[in-house]
MDAnalysis code that builds the backbone (N, CA, C; Angstrom):
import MDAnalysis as mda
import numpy as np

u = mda.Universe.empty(681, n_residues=227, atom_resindex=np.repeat(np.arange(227), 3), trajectory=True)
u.add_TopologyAttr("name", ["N", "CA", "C"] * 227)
u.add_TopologyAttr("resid", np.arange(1, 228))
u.add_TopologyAttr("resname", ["UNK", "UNK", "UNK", "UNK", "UNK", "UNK", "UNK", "UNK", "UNK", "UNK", "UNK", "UNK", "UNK", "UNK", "UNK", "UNK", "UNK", "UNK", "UNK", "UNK", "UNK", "UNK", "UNK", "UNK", "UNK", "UNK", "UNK", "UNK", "UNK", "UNK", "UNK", "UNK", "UNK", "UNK", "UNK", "UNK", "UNK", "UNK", "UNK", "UNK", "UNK", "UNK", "UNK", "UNK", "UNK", "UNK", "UNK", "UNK", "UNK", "UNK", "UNK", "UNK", "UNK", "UNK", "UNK", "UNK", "UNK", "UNK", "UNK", "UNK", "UNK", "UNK", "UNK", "UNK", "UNK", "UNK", "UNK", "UNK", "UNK", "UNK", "UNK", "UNK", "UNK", "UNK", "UNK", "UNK", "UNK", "UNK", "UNK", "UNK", "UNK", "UNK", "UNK", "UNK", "UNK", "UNK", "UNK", "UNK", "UNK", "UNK", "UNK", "UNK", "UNK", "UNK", "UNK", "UNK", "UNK", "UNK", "UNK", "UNK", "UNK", "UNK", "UNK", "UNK", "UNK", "UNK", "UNK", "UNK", "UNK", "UNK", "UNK", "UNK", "UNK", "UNK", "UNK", "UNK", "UNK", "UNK", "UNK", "UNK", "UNK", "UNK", "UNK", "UNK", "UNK", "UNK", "UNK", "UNK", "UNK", "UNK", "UNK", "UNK", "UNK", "UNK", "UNK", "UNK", "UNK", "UNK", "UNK", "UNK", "UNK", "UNK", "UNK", "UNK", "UNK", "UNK", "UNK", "UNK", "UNK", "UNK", "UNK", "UNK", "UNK", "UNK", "UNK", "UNK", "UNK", "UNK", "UNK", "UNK", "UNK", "UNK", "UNK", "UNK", "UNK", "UNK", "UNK", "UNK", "UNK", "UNK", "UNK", "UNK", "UNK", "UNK", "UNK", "UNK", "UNK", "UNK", "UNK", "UNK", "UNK", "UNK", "UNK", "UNK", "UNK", "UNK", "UNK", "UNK", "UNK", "UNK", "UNK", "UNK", "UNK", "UNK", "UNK", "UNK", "UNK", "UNK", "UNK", "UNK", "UNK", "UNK", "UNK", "UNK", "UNK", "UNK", "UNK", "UNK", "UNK", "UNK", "UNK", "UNK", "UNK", "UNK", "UNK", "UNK", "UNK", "UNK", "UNK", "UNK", "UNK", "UNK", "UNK", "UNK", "UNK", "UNK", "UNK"])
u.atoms.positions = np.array([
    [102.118, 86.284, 99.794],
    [101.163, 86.918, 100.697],
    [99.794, 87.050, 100.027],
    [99.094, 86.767, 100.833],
    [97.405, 87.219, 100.700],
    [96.839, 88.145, 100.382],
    [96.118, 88.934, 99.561],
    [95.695, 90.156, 99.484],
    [95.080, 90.861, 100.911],
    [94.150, 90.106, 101.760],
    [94.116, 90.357, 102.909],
    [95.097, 90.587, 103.761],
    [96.482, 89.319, 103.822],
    [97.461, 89.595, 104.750],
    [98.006, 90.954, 104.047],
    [98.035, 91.327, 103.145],
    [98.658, 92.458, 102.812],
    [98.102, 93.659, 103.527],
    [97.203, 93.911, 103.313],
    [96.274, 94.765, 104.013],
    [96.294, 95.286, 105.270],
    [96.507, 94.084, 105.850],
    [96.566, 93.851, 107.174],
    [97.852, 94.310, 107.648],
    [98.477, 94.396, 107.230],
    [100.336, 94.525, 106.671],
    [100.336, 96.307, 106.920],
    [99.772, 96.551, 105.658],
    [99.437, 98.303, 105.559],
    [98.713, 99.127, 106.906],
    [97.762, 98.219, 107.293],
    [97.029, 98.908, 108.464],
    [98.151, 98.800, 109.657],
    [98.695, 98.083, 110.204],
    [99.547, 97.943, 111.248],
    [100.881, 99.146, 110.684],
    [100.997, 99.564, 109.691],
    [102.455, 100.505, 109.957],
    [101.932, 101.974, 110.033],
    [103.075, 102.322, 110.899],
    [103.410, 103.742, 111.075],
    [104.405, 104.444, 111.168],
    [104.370, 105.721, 111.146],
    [105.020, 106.715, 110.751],
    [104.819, 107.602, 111.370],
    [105.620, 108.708, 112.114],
    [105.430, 110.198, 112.563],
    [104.772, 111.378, 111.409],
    [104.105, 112.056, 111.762],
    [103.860, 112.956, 110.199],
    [103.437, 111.991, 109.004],
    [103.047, 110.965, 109.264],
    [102.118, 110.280, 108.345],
    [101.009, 110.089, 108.255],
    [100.163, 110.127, 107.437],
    [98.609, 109.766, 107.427],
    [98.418, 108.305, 106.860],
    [98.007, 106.900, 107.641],
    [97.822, 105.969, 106.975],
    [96.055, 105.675, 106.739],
    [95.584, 105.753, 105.771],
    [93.874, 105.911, 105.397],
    [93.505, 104.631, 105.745],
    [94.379, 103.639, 106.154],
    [93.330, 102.281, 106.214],
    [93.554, 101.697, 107.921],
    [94.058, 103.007, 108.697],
    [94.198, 103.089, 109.959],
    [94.202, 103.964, 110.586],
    [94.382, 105.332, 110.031],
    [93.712, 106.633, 110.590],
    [92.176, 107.033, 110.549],
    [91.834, 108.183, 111.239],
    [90.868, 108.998, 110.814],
    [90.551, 110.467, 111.086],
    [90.585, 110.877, 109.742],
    [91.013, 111.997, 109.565],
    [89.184, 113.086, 110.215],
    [89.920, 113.958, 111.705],
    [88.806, 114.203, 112.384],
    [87.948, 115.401, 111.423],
    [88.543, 115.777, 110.453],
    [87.824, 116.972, 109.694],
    [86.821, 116.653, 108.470],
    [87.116, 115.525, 107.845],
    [86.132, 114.936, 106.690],
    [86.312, 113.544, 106.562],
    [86.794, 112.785, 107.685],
    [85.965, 111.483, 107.608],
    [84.798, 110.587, 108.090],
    [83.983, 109.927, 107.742],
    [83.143, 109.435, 108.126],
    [83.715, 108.308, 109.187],
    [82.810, 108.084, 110.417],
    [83.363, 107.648, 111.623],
    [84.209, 106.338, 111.141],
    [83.624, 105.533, 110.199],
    [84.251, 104.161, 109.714],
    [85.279, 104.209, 108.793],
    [86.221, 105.496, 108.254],
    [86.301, 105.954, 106.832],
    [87.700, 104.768, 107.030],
    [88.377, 104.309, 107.859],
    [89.604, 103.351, 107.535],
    [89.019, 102.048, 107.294],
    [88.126, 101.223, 107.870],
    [87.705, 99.899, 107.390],
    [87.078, 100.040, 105.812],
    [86.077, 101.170, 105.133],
    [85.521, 101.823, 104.129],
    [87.059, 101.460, 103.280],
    [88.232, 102.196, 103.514],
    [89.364, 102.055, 102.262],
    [90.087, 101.077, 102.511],
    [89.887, 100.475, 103.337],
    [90.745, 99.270, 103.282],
    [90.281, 98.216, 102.831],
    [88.647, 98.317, 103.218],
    [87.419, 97.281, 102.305],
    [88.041, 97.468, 100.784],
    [87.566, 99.067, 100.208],
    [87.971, 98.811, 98.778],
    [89.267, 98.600, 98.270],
    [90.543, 98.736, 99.030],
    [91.693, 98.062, 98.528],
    [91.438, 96.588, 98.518],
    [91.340, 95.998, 99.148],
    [91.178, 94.757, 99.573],
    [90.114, 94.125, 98.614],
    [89.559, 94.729, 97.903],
    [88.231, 94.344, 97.517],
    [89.265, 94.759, 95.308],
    [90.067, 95.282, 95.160],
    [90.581, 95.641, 94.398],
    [91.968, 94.587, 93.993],
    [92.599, 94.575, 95.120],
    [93.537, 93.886, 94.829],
    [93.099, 92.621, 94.424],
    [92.406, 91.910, 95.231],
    [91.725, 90.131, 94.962],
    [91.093, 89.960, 93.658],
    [90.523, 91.207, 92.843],
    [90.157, 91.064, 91.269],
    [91.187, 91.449, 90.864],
    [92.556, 92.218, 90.842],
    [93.237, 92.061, 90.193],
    [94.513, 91.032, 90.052],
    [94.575, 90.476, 91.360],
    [95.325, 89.268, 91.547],
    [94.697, 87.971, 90.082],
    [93.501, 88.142, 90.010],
    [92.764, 87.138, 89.223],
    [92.464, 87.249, 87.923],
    [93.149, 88.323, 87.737],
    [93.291, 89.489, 85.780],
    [94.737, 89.049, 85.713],
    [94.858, 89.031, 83.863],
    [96.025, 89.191, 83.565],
    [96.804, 90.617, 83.596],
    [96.912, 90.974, 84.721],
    [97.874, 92.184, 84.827],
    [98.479, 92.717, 83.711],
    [98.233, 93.903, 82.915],
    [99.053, 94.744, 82.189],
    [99.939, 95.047, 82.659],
    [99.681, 95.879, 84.048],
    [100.791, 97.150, 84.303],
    [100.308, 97.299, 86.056],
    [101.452, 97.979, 86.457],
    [101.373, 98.584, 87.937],
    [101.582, 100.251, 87.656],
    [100.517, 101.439, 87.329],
    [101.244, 102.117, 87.640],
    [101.581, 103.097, 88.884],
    [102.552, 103.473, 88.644],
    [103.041, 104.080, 90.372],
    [103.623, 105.327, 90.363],
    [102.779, 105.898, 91.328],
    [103.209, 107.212, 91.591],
    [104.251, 107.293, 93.210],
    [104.247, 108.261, 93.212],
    [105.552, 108.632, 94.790],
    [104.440, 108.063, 95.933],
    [103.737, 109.099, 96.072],
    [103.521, 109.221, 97.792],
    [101.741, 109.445, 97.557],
    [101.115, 108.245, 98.252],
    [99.347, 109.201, 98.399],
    [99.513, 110.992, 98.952],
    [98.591, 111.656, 98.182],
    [98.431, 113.291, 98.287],
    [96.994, 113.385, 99.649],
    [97.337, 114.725, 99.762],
    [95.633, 115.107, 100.698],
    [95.104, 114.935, 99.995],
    [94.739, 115.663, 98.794],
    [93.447, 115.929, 98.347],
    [93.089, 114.216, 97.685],
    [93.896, 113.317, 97.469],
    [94.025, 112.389, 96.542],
    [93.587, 110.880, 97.644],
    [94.633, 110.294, 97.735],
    [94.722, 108.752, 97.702],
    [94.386, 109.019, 99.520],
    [94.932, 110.484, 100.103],
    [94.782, 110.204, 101.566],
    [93.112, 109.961, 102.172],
    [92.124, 110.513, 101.619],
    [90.730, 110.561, 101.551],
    [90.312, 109.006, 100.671],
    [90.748, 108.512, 99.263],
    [90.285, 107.592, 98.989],
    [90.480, 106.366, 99.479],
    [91.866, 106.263, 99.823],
    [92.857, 105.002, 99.981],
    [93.639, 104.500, 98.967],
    [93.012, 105.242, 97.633],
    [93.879, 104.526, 96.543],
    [94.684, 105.134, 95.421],
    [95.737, 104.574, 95.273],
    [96.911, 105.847, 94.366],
    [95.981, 106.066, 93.206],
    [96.798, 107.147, 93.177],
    [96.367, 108.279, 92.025],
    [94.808, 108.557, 91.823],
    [94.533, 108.616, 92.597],
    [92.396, 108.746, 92.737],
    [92.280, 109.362, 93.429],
    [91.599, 110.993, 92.875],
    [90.495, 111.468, 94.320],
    [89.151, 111.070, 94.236],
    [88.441, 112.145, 95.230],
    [86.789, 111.515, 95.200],
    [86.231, 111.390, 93.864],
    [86.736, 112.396, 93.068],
    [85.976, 112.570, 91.930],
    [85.982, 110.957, 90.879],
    [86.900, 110.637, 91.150],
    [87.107, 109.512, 90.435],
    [87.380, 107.755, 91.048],
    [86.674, 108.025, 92.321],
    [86.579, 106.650, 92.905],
    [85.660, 105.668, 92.429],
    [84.677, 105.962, 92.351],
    [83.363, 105.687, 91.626],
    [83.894, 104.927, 90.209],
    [84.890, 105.582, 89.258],
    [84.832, 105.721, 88.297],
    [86.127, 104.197, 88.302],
    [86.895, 104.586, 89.151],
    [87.854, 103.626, 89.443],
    [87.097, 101.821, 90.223],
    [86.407, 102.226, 90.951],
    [85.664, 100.699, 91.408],
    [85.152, 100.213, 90.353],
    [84.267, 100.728, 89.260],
    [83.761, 100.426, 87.931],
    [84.712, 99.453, 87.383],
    [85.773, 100.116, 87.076],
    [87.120, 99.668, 86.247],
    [87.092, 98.193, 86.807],
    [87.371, 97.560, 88.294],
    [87.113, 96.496, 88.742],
    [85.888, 95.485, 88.801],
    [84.642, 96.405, 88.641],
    [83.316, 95.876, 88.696],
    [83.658, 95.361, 90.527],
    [83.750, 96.522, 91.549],
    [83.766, 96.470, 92.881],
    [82.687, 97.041, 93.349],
    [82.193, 97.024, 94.271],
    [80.998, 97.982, 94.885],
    [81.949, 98.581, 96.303],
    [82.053, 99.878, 96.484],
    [82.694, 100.688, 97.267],
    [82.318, 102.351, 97.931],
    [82.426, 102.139, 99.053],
    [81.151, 103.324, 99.598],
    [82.861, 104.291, 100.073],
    [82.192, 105.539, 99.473],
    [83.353, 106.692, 99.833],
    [83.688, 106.934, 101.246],
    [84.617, 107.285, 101.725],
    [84.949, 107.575, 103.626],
    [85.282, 108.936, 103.930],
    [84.669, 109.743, 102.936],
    [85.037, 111.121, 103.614],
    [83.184, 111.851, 102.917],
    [83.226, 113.027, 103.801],
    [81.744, 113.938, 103.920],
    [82.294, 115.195, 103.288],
    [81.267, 115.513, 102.866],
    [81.373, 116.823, 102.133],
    [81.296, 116.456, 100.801],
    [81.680, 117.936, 99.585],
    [81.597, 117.760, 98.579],
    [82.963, 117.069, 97.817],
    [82.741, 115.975, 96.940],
    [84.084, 115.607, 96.493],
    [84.671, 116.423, 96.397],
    [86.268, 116.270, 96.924],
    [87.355, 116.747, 96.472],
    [88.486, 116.654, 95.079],
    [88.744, 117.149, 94.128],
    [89.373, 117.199, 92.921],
    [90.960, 117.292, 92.985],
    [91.430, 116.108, 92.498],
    [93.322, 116.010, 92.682],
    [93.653, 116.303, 91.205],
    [94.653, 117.589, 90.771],
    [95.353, 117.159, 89.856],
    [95.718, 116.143, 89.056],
    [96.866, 115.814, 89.757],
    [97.194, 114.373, 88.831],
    [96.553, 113.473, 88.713],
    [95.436, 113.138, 89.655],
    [94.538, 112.035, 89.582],
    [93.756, 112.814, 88.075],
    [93.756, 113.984, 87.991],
    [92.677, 114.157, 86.822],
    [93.503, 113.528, 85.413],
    [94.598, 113.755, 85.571],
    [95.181, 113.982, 84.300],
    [95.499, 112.351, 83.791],
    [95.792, 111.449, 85.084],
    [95.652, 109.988, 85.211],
    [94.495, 109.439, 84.851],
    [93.441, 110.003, 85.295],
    [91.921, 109.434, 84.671],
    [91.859, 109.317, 83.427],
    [92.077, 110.464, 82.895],
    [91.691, 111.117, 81.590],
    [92.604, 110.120, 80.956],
    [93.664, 109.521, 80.811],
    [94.448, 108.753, 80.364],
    [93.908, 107.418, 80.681],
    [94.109, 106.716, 81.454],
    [93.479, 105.664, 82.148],
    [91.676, 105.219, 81.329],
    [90.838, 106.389, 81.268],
    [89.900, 105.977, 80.438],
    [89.888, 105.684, 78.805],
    [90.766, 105.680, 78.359],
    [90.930, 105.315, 77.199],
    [91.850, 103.832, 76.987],
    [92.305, 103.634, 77.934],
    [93.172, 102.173, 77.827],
    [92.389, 101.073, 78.245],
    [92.054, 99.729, 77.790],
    [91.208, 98.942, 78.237],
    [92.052, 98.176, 78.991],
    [93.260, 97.662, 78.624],
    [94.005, 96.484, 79.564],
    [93.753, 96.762, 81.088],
    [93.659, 95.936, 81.744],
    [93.724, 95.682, 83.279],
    [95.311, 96.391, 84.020],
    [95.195, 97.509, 84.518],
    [96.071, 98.164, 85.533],
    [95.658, 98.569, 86.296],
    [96.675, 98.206, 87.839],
    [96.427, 98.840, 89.026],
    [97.396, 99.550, 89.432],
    [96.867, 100.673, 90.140],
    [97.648, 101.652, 90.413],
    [98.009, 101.516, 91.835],
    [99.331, 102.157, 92.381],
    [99.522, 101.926, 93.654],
    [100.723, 103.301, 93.853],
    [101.311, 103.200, 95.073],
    [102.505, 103.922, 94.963],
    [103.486, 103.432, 96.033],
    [104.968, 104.365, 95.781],
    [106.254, 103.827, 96.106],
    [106.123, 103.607, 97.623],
    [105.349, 104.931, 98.360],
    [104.800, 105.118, 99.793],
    [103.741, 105.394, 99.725],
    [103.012, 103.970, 100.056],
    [101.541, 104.003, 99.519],
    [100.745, 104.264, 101.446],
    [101.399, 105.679, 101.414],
    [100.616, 106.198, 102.600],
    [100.544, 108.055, 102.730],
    [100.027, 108.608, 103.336],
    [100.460, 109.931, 102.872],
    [101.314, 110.644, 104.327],
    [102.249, 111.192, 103.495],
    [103.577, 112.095, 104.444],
    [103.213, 113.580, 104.370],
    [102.930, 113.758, 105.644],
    [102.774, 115.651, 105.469],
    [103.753, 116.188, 106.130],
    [103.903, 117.732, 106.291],
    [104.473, 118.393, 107.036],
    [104.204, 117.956, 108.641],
    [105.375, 118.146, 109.535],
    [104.786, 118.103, 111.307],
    [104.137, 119.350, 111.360],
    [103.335, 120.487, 110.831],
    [102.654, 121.558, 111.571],
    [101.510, 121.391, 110.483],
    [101.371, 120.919, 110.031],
    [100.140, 120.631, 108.640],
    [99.634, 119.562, 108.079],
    [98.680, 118.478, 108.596],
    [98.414, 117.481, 108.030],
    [97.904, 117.477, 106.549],
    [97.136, 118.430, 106.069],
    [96.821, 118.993, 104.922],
    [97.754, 119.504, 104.082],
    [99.106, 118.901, 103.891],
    [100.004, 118.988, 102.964],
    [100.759, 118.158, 102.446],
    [101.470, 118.318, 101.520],
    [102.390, 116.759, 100.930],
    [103.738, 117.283, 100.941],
    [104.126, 115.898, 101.267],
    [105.901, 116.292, 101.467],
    [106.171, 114.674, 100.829],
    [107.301, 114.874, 100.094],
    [108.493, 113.383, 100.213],
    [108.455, 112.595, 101.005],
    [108.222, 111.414, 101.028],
    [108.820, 110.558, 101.940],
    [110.815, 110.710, 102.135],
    [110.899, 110.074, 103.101],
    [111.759, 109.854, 103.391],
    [112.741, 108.531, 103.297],
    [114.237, 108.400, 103.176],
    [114.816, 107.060, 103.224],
    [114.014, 105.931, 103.898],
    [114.069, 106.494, 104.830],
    [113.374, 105.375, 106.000],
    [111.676, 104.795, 105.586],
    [110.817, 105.629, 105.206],
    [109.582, 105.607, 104.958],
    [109.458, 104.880, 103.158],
    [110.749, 105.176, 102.245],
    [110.686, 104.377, 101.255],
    [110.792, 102.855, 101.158],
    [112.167, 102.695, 102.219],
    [112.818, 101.576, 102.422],
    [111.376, 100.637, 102.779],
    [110.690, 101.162, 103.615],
    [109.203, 100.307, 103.509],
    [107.846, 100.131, 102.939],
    [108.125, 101.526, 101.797],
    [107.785, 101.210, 100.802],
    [107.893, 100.172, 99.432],
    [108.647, 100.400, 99.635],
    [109.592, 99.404, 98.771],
    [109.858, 97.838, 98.880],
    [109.368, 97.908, 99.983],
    [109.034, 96.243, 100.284],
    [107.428, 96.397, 100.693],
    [106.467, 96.571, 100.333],
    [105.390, 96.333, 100.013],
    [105.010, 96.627, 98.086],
    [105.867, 97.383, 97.733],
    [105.811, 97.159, 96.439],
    [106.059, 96.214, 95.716],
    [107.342, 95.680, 96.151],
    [108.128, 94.057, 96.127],
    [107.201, 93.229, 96.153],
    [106.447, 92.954, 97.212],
    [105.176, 92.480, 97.704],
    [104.002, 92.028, 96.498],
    [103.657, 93.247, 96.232],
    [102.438, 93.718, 95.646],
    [103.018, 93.186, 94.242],
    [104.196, 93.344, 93.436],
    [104.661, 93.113, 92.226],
    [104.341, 91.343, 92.537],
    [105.257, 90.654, 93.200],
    [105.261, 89.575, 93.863],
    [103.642, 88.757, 93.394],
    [102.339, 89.441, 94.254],
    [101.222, 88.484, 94.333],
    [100.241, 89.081, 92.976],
    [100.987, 90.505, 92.525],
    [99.653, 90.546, 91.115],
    [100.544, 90.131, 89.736],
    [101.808, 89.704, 89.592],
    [102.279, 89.780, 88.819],
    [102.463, 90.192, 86.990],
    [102.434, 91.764, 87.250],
    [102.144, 92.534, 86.149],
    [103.184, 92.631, 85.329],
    [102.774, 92.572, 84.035],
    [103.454, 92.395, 82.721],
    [104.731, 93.615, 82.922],
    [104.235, 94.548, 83.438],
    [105.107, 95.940, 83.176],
    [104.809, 96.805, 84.535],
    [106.032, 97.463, 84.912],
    [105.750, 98.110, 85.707],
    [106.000, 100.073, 84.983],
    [105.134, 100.852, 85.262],
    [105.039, 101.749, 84.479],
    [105.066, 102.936, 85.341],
    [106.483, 103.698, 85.663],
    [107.093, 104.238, 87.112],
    [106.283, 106.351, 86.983],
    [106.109, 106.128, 87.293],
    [105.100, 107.533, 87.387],
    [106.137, 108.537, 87.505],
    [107.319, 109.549, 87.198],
    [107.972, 110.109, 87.415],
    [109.718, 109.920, 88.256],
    [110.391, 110.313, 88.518],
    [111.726, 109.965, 88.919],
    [111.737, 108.989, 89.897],
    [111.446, 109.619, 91.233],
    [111.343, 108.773, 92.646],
    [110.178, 107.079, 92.308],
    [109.714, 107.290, 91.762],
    [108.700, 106.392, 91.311],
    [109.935, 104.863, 90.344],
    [110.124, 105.865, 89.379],
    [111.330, 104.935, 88.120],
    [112.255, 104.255, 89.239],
    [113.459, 104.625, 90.075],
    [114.206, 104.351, 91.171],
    [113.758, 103.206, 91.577],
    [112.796, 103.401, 92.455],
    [111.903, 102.109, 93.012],
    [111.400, 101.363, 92.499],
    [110.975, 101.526, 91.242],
    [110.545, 100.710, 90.466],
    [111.394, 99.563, 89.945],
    [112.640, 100.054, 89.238],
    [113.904, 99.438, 89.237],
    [114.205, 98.472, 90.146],
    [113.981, 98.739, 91.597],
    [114.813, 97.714, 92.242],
    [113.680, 96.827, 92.918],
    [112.429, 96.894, 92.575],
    [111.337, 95.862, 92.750],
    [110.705, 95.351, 91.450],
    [111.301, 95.520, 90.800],
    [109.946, 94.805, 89.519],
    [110.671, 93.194, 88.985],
    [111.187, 92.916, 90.260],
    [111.676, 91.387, 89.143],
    [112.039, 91.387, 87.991],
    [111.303, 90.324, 87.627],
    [111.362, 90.199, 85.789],
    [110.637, 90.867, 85.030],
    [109.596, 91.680, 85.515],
    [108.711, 92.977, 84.551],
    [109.450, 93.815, 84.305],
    [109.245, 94.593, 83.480],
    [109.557, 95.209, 82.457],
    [109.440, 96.563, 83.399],
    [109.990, 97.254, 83.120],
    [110.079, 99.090, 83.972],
    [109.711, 99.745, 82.653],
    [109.024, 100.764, 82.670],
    [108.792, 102.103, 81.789],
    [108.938, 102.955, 82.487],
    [109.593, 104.293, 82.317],
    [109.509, 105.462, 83.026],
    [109.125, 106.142, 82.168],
    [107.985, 107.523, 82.703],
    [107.316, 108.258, 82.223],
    [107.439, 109.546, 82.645],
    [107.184, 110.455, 82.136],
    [107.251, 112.257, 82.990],
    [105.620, 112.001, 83.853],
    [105.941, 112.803, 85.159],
    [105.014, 113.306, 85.856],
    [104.462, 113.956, 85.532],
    [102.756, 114.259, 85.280],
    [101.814, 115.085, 84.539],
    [101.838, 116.857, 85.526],
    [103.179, 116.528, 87.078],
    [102.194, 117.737, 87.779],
    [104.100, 118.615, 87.317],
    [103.982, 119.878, 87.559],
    [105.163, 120.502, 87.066],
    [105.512, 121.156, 85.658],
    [104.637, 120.869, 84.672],
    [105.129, 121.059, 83.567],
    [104.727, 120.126, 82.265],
    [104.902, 118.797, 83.221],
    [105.021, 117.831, 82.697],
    [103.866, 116.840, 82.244],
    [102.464, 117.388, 81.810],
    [101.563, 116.936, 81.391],
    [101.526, 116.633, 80.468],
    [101.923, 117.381, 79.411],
    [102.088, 117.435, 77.500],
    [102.765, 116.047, 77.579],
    [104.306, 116.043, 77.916],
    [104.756, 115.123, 78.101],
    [104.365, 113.244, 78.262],
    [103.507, 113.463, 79.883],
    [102.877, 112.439, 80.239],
    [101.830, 111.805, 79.287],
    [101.031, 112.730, 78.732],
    [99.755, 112.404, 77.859],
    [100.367, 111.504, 76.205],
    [101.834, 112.536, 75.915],
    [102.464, 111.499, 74.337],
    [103.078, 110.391, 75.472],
    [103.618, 110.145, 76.215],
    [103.975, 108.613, 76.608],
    [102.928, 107.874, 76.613],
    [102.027, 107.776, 77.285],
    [101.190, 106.871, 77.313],
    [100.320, 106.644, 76.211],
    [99.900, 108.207, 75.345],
    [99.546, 107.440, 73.979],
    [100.083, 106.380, 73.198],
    [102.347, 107.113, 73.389],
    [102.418, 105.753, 72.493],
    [102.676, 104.336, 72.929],
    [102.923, 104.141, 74.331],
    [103.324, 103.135, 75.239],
    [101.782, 101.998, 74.630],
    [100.417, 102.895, 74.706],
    [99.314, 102.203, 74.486],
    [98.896, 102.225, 73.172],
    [99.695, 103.120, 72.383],
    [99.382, 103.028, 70.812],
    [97.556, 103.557, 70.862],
    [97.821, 105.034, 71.535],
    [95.942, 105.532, 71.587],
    [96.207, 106.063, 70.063],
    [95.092, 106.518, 69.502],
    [94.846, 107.018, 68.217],
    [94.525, 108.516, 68.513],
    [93.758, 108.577, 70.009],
    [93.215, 110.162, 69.791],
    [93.334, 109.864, 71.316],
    [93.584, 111.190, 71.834],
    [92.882, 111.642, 73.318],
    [92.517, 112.287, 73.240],
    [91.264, 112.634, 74.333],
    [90.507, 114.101, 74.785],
    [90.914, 115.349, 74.629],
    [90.425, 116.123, 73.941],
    [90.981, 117.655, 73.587],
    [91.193, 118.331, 74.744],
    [90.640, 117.887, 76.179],
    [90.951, 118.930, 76.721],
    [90.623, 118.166, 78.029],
    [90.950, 118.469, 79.065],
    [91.642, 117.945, 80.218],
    [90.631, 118.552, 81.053],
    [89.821, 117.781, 81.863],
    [88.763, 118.232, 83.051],
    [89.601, 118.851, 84.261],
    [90.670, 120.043, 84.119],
    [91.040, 120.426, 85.483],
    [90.342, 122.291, 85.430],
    [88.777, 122.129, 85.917],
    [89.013, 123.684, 86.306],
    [89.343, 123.713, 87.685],
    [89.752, 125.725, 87.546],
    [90.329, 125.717, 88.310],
    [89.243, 125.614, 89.854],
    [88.368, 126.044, 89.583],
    [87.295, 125.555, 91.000],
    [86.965, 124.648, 91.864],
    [87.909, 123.706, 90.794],
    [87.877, 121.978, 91.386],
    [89.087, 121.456, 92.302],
    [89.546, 122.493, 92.339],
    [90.744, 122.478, 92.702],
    [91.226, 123.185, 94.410],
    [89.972, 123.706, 94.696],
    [90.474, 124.549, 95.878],
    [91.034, 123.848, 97.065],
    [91.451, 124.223, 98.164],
    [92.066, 123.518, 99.125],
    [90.964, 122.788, 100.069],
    [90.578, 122.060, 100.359],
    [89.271, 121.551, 101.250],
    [89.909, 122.076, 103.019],
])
């Protein structure tokens, strides 16, 4: 498949209680165009990395509100879209108004992520976001059903970027990872949200053999409020 047909792939599915960013629009902070805007920069992401020697895929569960549902892209909020198109040398205009919004794990992923030079793209298992039915502004699990088609766009995606390693972002992540990565290589890692940051930060030092990371982790708590 095409990086476009893929795309194209993502925009056509749905889900009850799902938010898909490159076919919804979210009536509270998106800009009128904000699904062609993230589907431009996926699309505009995948086709340079199809054309890199792929390090790694890494993958988290499910796009979040504050996160991938506003950007379009795993493990990234606003704060770090900018910072993420760079990484590609993409040009990419944001799809939501107001003041950036700040994701956890996307912080703690950055902060990691800027110190590794190899070429990785990030994606996830349900690379769409699942909320509650009385709360679009929340995150929930996907479901059997909602993985099972996850999981064949991951297949997919392993398939046309073919990355050295696939590098599973926490439990539900490792699972899936397992039963799509072909002949790449699986790493499983602890999830940075729960506890599990200390954790996340020594894997990937030594997975990447860093020498030093950042003393201290850009999450205040102000950055953090609920939008």
């Amino acid at each position: 498949m095409t990086p476009s047909g893929f795309v194209e792939s993502l925009k056509a599915t749905r889900f009850e209680h799902v938010f898909n960013p490159y076919a919804d629009v979210c009536e509270r902070y998106d800009t009128e165009n904000a699904p062609q805007l993230r589907a431009s920069a996926l699309l505009k992401m995948l086709r340079a990395a199809r054309s890199a020697e792929l390090d790694a895929l890494w993958i988290g569960r499910d796009l979040g509100y504050r996160g991938g549902r506003r950007t379009g892209l795993a493990l990234t909020d606003d704060v770090h879209l900018a910072t993420h198109a760079m990484r590609w040398d993409v040009r990419i205009q944001r799809a939501t108004t107001g003041t950036p919004v700040a994701e956890r794990t996307a912080a703690v992923i950055w902060t990691m992520l800027s110190q590794v030079n190899q070429p990785i793209f990030l994606w996830n298992v349900f690379p769409f976001h699942p909320h509650m039915a009385d709360d679009p502004f929340s995150n929930r699990a996907h479901t059997s059903r909602e993985r099972r088609t996850g999981e064949e766009f991951l297949a997919t995606l392993v398939l046309m970027l073919k990355p050295k390693r696939l590098v599973a972002i926490g439990n539900d992540a490792a699972r899936a990872a397992v039963r799509c990565a072909g002949s790449a290589e699986v790493v499983h890692v602890r999830h940075p949200s729960y506890g599990g940051q200390a954790e996340f930060i020594e894997q990937i030092r030594s997975l990447y053999h860093l020498s030093g990371v950042a003393s201290q982790l850009t999450l205040l708590e102000e950055g953090f409020q609920r939008p």
